[in-house]
Kinemage of the C-alpha trace (Angstrom):
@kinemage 1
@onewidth
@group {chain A} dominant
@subgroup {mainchain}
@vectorlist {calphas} color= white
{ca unk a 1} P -45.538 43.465 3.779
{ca unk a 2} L -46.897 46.908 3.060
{ca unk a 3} L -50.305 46.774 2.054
{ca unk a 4} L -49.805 46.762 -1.808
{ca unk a 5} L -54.245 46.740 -2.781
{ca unk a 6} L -55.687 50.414 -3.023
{ca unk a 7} L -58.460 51.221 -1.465
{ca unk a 8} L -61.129 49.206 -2.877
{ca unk a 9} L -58.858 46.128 -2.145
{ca unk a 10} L -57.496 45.956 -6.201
{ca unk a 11} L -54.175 45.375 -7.187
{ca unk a 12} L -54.323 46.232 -10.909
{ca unk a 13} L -57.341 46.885 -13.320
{ca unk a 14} L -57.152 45.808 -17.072
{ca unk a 15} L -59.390 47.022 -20.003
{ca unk a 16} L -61.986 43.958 -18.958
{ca unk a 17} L -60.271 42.506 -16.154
{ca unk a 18} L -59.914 43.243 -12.025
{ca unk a 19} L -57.525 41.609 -9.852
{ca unk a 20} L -58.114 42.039 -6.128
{ca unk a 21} L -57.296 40.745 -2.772
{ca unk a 22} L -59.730 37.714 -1.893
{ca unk a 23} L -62.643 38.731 0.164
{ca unk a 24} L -64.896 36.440 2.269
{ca unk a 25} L -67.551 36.560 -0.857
{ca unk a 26} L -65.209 35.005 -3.012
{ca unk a 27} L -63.616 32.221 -0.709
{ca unk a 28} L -65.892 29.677 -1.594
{ca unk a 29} L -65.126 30.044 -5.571
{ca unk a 30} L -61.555 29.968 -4.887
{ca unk a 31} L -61.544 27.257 -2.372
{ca unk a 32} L -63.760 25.164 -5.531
{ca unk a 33} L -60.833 26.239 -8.221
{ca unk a 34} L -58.616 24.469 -5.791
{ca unk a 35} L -60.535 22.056 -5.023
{ca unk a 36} L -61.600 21.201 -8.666
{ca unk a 37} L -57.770 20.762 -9.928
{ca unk a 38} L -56.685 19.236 -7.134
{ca unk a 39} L -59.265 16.602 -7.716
{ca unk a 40} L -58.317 16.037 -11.179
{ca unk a 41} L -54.997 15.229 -10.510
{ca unk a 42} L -56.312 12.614 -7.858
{ca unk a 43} L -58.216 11.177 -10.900
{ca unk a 44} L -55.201 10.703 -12.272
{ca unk a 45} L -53.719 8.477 -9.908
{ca unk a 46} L -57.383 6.953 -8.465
{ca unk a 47} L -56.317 3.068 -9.133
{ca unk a 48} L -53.367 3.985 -7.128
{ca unk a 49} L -54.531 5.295 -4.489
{ca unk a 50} L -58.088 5.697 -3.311
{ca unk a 51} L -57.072 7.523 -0.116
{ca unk a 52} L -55.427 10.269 -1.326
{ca unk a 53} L -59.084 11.861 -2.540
{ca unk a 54} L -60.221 11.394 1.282
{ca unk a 55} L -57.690 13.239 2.566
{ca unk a 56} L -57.487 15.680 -0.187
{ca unk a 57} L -62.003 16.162 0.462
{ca unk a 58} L -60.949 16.549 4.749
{ca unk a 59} L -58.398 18.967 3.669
{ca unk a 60} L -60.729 21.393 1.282
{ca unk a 61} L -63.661 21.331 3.449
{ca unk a 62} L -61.775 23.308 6.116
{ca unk a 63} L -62.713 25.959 4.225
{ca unk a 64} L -62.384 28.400 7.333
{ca unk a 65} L -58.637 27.786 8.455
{ca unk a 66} L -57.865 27.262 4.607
{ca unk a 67} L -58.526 31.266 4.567
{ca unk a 68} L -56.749 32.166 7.832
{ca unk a 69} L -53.868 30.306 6.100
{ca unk a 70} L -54.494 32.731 2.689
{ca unk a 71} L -54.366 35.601 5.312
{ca unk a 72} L -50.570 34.843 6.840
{ca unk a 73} L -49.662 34.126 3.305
{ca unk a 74} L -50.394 38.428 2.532
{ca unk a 75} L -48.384 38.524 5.726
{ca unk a 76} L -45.281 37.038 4.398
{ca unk a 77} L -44.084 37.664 0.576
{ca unk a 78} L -46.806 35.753 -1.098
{ca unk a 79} L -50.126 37.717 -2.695
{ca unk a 80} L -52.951 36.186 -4.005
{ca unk a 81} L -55.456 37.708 -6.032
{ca unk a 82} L -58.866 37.133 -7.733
{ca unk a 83} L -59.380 37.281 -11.125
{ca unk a 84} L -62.835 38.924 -12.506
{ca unk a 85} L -64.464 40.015 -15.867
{ca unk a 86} L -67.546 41.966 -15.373
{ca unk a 87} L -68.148 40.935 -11.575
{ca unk a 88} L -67.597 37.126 -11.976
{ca unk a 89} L -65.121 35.408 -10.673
{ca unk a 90} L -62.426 33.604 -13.532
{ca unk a 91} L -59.542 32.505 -11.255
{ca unk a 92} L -56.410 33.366 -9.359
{ca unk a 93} L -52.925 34.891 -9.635
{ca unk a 94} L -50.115 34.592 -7.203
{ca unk a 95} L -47.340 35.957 -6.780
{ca unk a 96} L -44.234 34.450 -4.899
{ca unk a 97} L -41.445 35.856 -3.023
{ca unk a 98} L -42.207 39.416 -3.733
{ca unk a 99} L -39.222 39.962 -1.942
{ca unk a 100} L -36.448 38.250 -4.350
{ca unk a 101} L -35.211 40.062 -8.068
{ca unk a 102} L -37.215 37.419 -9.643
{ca unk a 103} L -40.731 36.641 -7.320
{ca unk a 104} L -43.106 33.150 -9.078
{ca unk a 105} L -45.690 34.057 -10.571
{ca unk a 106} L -48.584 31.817 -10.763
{ca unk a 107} L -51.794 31.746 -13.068
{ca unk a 108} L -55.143 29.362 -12.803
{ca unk a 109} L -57.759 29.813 -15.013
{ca unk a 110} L -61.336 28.247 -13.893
{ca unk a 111} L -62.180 25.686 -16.682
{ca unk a 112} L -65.292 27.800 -18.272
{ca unk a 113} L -62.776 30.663 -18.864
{ca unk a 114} L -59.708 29.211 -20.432
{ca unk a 115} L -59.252 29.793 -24.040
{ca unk a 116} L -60.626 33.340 -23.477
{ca unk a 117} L -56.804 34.916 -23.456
{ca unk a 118} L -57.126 35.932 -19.910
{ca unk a 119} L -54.707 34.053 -18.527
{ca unk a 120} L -51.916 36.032 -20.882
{ca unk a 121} L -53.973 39.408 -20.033
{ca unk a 122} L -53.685 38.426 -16.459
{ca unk a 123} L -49.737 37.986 -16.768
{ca unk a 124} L -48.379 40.696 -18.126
{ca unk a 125} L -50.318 43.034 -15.808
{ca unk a 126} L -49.567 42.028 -12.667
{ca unk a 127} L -45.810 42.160 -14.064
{ca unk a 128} L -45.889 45.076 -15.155
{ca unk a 129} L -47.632 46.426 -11.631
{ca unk a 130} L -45.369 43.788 -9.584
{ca unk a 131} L -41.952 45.821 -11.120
{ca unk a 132} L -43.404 49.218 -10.005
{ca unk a 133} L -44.208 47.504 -6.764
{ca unk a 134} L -41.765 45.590 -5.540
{ca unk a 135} L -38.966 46.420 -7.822
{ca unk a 136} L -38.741 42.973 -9.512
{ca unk a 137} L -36.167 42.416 -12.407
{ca unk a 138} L -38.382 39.554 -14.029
{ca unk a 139} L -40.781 36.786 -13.160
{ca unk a 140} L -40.170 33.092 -12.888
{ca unk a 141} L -42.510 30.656 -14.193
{ca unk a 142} L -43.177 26.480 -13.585
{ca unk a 143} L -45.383 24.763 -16.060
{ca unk a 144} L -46.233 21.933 -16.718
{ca unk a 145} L -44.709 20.404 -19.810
{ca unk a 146} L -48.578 19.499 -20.782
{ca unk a 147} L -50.012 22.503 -20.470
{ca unk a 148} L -49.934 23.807 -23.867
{ca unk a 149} L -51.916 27.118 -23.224
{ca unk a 150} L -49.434 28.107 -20.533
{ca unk a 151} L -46.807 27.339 -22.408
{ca unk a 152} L -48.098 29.833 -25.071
{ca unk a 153} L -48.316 32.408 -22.678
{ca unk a 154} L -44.823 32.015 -21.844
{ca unk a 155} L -43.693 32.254 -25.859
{ca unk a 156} L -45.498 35.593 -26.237
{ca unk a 157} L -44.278 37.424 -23.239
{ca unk a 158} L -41.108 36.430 -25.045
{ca unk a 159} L -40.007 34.052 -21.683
{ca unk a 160} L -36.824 32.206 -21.573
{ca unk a 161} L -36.685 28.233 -20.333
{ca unk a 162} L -34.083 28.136 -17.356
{ca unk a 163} L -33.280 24.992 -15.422
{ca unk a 164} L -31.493 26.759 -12.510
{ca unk a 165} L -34.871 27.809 -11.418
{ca unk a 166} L -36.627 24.249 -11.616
{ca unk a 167} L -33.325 22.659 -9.895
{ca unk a 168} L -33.650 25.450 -6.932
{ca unk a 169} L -37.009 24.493 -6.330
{ca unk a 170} L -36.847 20.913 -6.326
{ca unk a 171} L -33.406 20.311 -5.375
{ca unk a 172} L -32.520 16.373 -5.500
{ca unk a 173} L -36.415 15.844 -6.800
{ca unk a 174} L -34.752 17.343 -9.961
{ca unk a 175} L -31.885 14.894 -10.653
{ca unk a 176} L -33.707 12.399 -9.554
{ca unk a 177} L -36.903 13.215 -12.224
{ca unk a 178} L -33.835 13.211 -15.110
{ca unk a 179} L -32.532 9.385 -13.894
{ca unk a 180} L -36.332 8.186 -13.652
{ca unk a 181} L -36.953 9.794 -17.505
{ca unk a 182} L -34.311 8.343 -18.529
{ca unk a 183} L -34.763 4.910 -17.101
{ca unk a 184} L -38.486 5.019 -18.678
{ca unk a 185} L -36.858 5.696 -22.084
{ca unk a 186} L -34.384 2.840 -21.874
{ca unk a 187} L -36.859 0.475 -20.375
{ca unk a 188} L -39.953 1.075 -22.829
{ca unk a 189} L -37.876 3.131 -25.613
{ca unk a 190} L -40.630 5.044 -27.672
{ca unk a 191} L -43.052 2.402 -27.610
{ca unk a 192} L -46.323 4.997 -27.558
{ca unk a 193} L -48.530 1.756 -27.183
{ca unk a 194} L -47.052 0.607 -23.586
{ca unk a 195} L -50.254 1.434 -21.482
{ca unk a 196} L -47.657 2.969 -18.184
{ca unk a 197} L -45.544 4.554 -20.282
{ca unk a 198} L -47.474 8.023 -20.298
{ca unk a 199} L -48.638 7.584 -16.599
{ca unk a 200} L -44.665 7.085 -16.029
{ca unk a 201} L -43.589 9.673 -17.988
{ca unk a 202} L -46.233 12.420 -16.301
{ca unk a 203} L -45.239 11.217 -12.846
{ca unk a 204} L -41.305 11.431 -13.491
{ca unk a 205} L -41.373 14.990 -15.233
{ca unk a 206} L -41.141 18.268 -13.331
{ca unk a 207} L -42.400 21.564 -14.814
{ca unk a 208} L -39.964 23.313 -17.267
{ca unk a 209} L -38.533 26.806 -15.819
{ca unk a 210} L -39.206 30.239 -18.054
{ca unk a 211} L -37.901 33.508 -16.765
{ca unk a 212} L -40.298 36.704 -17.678
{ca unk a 213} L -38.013 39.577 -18.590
């Protein structure tokens, strides 16, 4: 992939954000985001599995081949960038298979920042740069069904939901995440005060599919 940062390693500039490659200064805030989120969603599932958070901690403190691995990712068709506001660092954006019509595109906000609107600001720049670069016909999206801000984001860049895209990426994970929804439903019904049902319900559902136009 043709180097696609200009000079001073930034992809695109927005009136109060800058999104640029990830330098050796800001590995160790990145590898934290990670870190932080991936931790969370051990929390979620810590009376199921204690291990997982061992191997998640021996996985994270690699920090060093974590960022060779960043570095064949710019090598291939994936590009991750920083997100800043006046010099400190807010999160990431990635962008995936810049070499398909319609390349992922993938937005985390560090906790302290969300709410802020920079996770829609961060969005619709880097499509609008990714089209000029890379000639991209629109932008596919997976979020979570619970994450209500992203789902925003999606509504005002006027995205559309499309299964397709969530089947292609999980292949027989998807049918099988419709059967196990619908078993919960039949088994508990709507019964809000069954104490698995929402652990159930979290673990069986996949992300819902938009496509950015």
């Amino acid at each position: 992939m043709e180097n696609i940062f200009d000079t001073n390693g930034v992809f695109v500039n927005t009136e109060r954000l800058v999104l640029s490659d990830i330098n050796e200064s800001e590995h160790d805030e990145y590898i934290k985001l990670l870190n932080y989120e991936s931790r969370k969603a051990v929390a979620a599932m810590d009376n199921i599995n204690r291990d997982a958070e061992k191997e998640l901690n021996a996985c994270y403190n690699d920090n060093e081949a974590y960022f060779i691995c960043l570095s064949e990712h710019k090598e291939n068709t994936v590009v991750t960038m920083t997100i800043r506001e006046n010099g400190a660092f807010c999160g990431y954006c990635q962008l995936r298979g810049t070499d398909k019509k319609l390349p992922e595109i993938f937005v985390d906000i560090a906790e302290e920042n969300r709410g802020k609107g920079i996770g829609f600001e961060t969005v619709k720049a880097v499509a609008e740069k990714a089209r000029e670069i890379f000639n991209a016909e629109g932008f596919k999206a997976l979020i979570d069904v619970h994450n209500a801000p992203a789902v925003k984001i999606a509504e005002k860049l006027n995205a559309e939901k499309n299964e397709d895209i969530v089947r292609e990426k999980y292949g027989e994970m998807y049918d099988q995440s419709k059967a196990l929804r619908a078993m919960i439903l039949e088994k508990y019904g709507d019964d809000e005060n069954n104490p698995m049902l929402p652990l159930l319900t979290q673990l069986a559902t996949l992300p819902e599919g938009y496509i950015i136009k």
